[in-house]
N, C-alpha and C positions, 0 to 999 in steps of 0.2 A: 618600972616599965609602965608605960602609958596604953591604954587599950582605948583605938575609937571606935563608936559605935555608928551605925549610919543608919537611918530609919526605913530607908528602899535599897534597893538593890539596884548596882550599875550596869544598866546594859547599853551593849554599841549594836543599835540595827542596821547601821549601814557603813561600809569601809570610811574610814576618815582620808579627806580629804589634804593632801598636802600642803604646808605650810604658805599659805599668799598672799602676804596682809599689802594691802593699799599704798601705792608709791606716797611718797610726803611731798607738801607743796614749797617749796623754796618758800625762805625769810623775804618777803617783803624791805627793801631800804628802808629805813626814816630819809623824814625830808631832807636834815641837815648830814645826811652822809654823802649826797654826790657834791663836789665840787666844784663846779658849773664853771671848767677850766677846760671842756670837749677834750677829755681823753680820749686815747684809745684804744681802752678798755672802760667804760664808764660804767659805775654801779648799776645803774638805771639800763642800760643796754644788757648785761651781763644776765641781771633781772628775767626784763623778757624775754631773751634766750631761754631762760630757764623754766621759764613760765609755759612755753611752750613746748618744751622738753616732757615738761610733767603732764601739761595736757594731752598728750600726747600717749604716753605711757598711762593715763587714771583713763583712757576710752578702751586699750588692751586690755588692763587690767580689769576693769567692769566685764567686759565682753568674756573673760575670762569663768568669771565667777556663773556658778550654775543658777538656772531659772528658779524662783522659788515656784515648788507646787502648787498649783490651783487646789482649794478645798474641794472636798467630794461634795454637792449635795445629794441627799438622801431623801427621797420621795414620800410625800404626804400620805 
């Protein structure tokens, strides 16, 4: 049996905060993947749809996230 030890004690001062990690930003194409044949569905199009899909969702998502507290200062 393995015993850990831990040199401070864990405390939670405040409720945790639900799971909300940051939307991901779409892959990027390489150059040589659109085929410059105007599909239509074209990599490059498909892209910045997406592109803006997520910017879209990462200004939610920020707005989301709580203010970090201003430090106290403490008087001379």
């Amino acid at each position: 049996m393995m015993t850990v030890i831990t040199s401070s004690p864990i405390t939670m001062s405040s409720p945790s905060l639900p799971h909300d990690p940051p939307p991901e930003a779409p892959v990027r194409p390489g150059d040589d993947e659109c085929c410059n044949s105007g599909c239509t569905y074209c990599i490059l199009d498909m892209y910045q749809e997406q592109r803006i899909a997520y910017e879209e969702k990462l200004r939610a998502w920020q707005e989301r996230q709580p203010t970090p507290a201003k430090p106290q200062q403490r008087g001379a």
